[in-house]
C-alpha positions as CSV (number, residue, x, y, z in Angstrom):
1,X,-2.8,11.6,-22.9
2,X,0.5,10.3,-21.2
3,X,3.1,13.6,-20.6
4,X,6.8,12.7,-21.9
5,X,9.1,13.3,-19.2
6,X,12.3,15.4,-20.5
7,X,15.4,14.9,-19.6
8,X,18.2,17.7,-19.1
9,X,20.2,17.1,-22.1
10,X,16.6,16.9,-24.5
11,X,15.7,20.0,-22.8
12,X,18.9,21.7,-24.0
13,X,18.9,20.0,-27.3
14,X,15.1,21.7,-28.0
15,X,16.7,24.8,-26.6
16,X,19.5,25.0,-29.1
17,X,17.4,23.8,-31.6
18,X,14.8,26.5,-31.1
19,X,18.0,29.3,-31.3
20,X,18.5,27.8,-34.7
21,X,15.5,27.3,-36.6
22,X,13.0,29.1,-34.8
23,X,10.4,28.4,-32.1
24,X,7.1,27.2,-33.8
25,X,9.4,24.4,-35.9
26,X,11.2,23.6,-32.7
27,X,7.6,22.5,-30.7
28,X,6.3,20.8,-34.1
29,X,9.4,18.5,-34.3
30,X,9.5,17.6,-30.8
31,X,6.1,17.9,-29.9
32,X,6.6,19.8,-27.3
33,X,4.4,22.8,-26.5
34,X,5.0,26.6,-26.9
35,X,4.2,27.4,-23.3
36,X,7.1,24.5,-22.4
37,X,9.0,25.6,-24.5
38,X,9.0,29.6,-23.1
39,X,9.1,28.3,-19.2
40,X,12.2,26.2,-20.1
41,X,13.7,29.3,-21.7
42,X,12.4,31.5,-18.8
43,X,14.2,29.0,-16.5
44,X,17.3,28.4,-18.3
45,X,17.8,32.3,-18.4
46,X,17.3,33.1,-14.8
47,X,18.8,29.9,-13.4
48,X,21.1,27.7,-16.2
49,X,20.7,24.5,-16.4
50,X,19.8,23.8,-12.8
51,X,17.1,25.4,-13.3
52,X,16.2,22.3,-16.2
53,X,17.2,19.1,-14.2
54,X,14.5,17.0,-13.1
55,X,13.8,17.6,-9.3
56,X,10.4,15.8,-9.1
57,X,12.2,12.2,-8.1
58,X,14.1,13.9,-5.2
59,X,10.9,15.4,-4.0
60,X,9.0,12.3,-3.9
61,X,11.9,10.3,-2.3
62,X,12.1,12.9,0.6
63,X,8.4,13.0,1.1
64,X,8.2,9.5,1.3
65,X,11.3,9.6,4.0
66,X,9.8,12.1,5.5
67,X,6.4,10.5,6.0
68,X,7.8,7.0,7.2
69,X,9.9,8.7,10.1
70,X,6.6,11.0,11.0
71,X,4.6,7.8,11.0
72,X,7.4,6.6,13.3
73,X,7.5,9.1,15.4
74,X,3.9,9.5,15.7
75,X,4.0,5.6,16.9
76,X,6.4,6.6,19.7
77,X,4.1,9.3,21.2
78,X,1.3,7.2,21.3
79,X,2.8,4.3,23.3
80,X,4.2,6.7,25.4
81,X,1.3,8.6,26.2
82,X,-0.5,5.1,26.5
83,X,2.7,4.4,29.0
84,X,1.7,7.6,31.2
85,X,-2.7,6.6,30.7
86,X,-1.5,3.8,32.5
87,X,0.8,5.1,34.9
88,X,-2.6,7.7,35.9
89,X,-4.3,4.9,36.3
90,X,-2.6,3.1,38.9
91,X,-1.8,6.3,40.9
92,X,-5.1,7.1,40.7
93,X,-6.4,3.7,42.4
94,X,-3.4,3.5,44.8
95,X,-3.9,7.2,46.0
96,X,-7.2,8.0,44.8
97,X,-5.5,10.9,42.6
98,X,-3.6,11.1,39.0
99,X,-1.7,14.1,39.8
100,X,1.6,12.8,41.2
101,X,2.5,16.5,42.4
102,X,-0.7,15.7,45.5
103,X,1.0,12.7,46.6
């Protein structure tokens, strides 16, 4: 079964609607289920209508910025900690140690 997406004014339309002619006719018209219907309410009581606008695009748009510029980041730190490998490395054959501090 595909889930509708609502939008902020249908929500408050179904709201009002409910108000008016009751809650059971209010899910049968817009097929939209009771416990929907009562977390809408629930929200639009404690919060307005922020608490009805649709926040699951923002979310994924920030995740998805977020994990770019982690897998950046995480690309950094590895050449760089390739960049010191390598710099142990040649202290380590020039003066038979990696610590720089025994030089």
């Amino acid at each position: 079964m595909k889930y509708k997406k609502w939008s902020l004014a249908e929500k408050l339309e179904i709201l009002a609607s409910c108000d008016d002619i009751g809650v059971v006719e209010s899910c049968r018209k817009y097929s939209v289920s009771t416990g929907t219907l009562y977390s809408w309410k629930k929200k639009h009581e404690s919060q307005g209508e922020a608490g009805l606008k649709v926040t699951y695009d923002v979310r994924s748009k920030e995740l998805k910025q977020a994990q770019e510029e982690n897998r950046i980041l995480r690309k950094l730190l590895s050449n760089k900690e390739i960049e010191l490998e390598v710099q142990r490395e040649l202290l380590k054959k020039k003066f038979g140690t990696s610590d720089p501090r025994k030089i």
